[in-house]
Legacy VTK file of the C-alpha trace (Angstrom):
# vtk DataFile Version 3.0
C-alpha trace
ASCII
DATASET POLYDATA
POINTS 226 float
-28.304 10.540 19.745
-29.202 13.410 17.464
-31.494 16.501 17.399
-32.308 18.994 14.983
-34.527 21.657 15.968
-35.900 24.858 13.654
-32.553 24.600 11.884
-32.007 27.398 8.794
-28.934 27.720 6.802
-28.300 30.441 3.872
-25.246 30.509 2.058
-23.718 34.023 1.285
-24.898 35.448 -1.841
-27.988 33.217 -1.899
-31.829 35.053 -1.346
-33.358 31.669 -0.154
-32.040 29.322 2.885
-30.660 25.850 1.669
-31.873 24.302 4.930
-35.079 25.047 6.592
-35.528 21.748 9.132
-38.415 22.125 11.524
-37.253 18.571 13.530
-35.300 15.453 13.449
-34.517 13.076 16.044
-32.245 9.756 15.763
-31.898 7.502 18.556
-28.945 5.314 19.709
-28.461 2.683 17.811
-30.843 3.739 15.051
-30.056 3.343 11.622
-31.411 5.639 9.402
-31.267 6.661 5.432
-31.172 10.080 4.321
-32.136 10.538 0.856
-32.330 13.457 -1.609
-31.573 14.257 -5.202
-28.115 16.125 -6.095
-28.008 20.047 -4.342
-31.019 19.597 -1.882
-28.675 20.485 0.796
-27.074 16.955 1.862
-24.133 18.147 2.321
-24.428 21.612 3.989
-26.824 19.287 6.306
-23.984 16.872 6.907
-21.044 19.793 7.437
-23.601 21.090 10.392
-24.299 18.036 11.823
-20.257 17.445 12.208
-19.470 20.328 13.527
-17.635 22.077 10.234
-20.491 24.733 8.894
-21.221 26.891 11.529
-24.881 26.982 12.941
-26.788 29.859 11.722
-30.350 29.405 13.724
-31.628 26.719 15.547
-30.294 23.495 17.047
-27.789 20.621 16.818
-27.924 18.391 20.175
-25.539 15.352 19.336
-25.775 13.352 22.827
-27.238 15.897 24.252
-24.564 18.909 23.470
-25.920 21.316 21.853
-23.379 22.158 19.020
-23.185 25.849 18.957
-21.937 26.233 22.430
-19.078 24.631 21.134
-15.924 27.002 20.500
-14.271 25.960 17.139
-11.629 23.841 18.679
-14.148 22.502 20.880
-16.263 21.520 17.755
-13.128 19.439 16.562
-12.524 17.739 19.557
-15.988 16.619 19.669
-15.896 15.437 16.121
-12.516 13.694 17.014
-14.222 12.268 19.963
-17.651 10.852 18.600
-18.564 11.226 15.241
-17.177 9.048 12.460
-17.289 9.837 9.147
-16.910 7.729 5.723
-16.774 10.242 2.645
-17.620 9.685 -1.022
-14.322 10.115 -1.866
-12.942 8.205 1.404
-10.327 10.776 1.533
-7.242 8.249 2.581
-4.239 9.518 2.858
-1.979 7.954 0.288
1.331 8.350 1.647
0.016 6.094 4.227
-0.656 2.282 4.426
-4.539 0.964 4.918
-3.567 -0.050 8.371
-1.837 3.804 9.409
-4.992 5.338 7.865
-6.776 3.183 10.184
-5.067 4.109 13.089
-5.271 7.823 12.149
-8.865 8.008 13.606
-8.046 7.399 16.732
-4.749 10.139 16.129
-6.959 13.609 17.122
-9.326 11.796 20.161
-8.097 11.107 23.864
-11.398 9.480 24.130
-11.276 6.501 21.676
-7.873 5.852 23.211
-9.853 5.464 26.552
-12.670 3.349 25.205
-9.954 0.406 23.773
-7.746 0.482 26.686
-10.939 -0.147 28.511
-11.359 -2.937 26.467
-7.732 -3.971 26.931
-6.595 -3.970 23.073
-4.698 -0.870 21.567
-5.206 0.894 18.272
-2.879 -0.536 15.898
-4.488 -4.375 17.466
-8.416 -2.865 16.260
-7.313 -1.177 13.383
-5.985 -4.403 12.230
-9.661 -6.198 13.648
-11.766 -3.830 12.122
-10.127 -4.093 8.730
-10.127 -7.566 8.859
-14.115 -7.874 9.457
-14.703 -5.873 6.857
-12.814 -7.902 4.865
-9.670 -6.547 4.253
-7.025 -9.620 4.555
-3.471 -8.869 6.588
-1.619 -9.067 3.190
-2.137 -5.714 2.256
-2.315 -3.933 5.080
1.517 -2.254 4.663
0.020 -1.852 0.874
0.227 1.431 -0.761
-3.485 2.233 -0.433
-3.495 3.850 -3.466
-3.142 0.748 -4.863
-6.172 -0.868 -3.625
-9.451 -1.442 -5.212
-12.729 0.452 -4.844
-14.118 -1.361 -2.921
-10.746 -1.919 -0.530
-10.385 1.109 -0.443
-14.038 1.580 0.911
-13.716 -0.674 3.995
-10.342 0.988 5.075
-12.469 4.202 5.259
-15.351 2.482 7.143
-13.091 0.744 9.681
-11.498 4.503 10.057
-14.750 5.807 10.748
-15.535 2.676 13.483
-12.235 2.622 15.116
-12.551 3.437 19.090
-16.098 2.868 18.748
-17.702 6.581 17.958
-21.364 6.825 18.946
-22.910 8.459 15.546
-21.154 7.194 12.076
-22.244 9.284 8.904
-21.857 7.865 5.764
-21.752 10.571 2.815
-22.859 8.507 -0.777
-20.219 5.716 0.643
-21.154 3.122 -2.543
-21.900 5.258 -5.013
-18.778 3.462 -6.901
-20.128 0.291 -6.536
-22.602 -2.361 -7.714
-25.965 -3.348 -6.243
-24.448 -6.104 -5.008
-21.369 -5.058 -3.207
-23.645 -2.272 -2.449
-25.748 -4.237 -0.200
-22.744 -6.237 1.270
-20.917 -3.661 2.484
-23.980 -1.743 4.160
-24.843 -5.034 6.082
-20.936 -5.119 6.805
-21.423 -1.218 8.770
-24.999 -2.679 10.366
-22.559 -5.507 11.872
-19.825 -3.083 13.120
-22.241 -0.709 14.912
-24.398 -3.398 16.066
-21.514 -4.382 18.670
-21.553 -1.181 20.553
-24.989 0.100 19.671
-23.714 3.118 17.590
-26.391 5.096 15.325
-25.689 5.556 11.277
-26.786 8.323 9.268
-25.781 6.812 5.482
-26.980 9.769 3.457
-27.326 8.784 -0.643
-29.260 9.717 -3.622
-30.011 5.860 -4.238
-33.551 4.992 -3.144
-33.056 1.266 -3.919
-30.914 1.174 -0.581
-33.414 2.479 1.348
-35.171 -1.075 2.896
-32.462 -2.066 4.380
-32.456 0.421 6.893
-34.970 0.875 10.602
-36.656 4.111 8.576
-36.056 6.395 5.301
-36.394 9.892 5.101
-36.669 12.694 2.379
-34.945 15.489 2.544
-37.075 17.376 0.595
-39.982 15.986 2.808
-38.597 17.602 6.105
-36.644 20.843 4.501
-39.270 23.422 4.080
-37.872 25.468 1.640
LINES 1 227
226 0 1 2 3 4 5 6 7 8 9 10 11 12 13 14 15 16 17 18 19 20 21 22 23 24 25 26 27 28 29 30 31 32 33 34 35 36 37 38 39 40 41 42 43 44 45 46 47 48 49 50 51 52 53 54 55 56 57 58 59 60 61 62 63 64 65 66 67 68 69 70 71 72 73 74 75 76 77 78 79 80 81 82 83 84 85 86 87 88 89 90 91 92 93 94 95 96 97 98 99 100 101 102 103 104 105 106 107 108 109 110 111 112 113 114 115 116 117 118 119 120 121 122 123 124 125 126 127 128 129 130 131 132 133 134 135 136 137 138 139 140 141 142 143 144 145 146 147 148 149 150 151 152 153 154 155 156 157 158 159 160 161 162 163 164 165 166 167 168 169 170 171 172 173 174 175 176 177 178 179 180 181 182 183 184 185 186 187 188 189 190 191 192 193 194 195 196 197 198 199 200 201 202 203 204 205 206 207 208 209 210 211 212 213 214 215 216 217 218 219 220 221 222 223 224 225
């Protein structure tokens, strides 16, 4: 699913690299936690693996295309196409309804059209599936999102992230607004989701106590030689 190999990045102005990765490797259908105290380099990591930082040495192979031979609009496509993402901040649009934002990941990619028509069922019919397995009821799906809880608000971002079944899901510090409990349940909520089409998570977070309920931990400061 993913490979890193000799990977360096340096921000401008800075004397040292932030990232200095030797190798990683995640298969399909791995799930794997990431963690790493505040300005190790999660997120620079994260904005390379997705296509948004640009590569300054080494390699990115997400199923098996190597990222940099990408052109920029290439990069998005591919994004569009198989990566789904669920931000700290879920970044919902809030002049749209839970079930709109929903639909909105499927808005930029050809290819998760393709992969529910194949399954006979259309966007607006998952979006409404995926948000009600994660346990988001049909009452407030023509909400204003805004008005949702935390922890609603959470699972519309997740189901936009699973919606036409990307391969690789990253999860950037997802339940860092949440309790331990709600914590767990929603984590084992993702496992279900990608379990049904064999999709790999990357759930990067500075919260060790998560880290057991994953198929293998790592440190970033254990793998970034810098």
């Amino acid at each position: 699913m993913l490979t890193i190999t000799d990977l360096t990045h340096t921000w401008p102005g800075q004397s040292q690299p932030t990232l200095n990765i030797k190798a990683l490797h995640i298969d399909k259908g791995e799930r794997v936690f990431l963690y790493g105290p505040s300005g190790c380099g999660k997120s620079t990591l994260l904005g390379l693996l997705a296509g948004i930082n640009m590569l300054q040495s080494g390699q990115v192979k997400i199923l098996n295309t190597d990222l940099a031979t990408l052109s920029h609009a290439n990069r998005d496509r591919f994004r569009a196409d198989h990566i789904g993402t669920i931000f700290q901040s879920f970044n919902l649009l809030p002049y749209l309804n839970p079930l709109e934002n929903v639909t909105l990941g499927c808005e930029f990619s050809k290819q998760r059209h393709k992969r529910l028509a194949d399954k006979n069922t259309d966007v607006k019919t998952e979006a409404t599936r995926l948000l009600n397995a994660l346990g988001i009821n049909e009452s407030v799906l023509s909400q204003d999102v805004s008005k949702l809880s935390i922890g609603q608000q959470q699972r519309v971002a997740a189901a936009r992230a699973f919606i036409g079944e990307p391969e690789l899901i990253i999860a950037d510090e997802p339940t860092s607004s949440l309790d331990a409990d709600n914590r767990q349940a929603f984590i084992e909520t993702l496992f279900s989701q990608a379990k049904g089409y064999q999709a790999s998570i990357l759930f990067v977070s500075h919260d060790q106590s998560l880290a057991s309920l994953f198929d293998r931990q790592i440190s970033l400061s254990d793998i970034n030689g810098v």
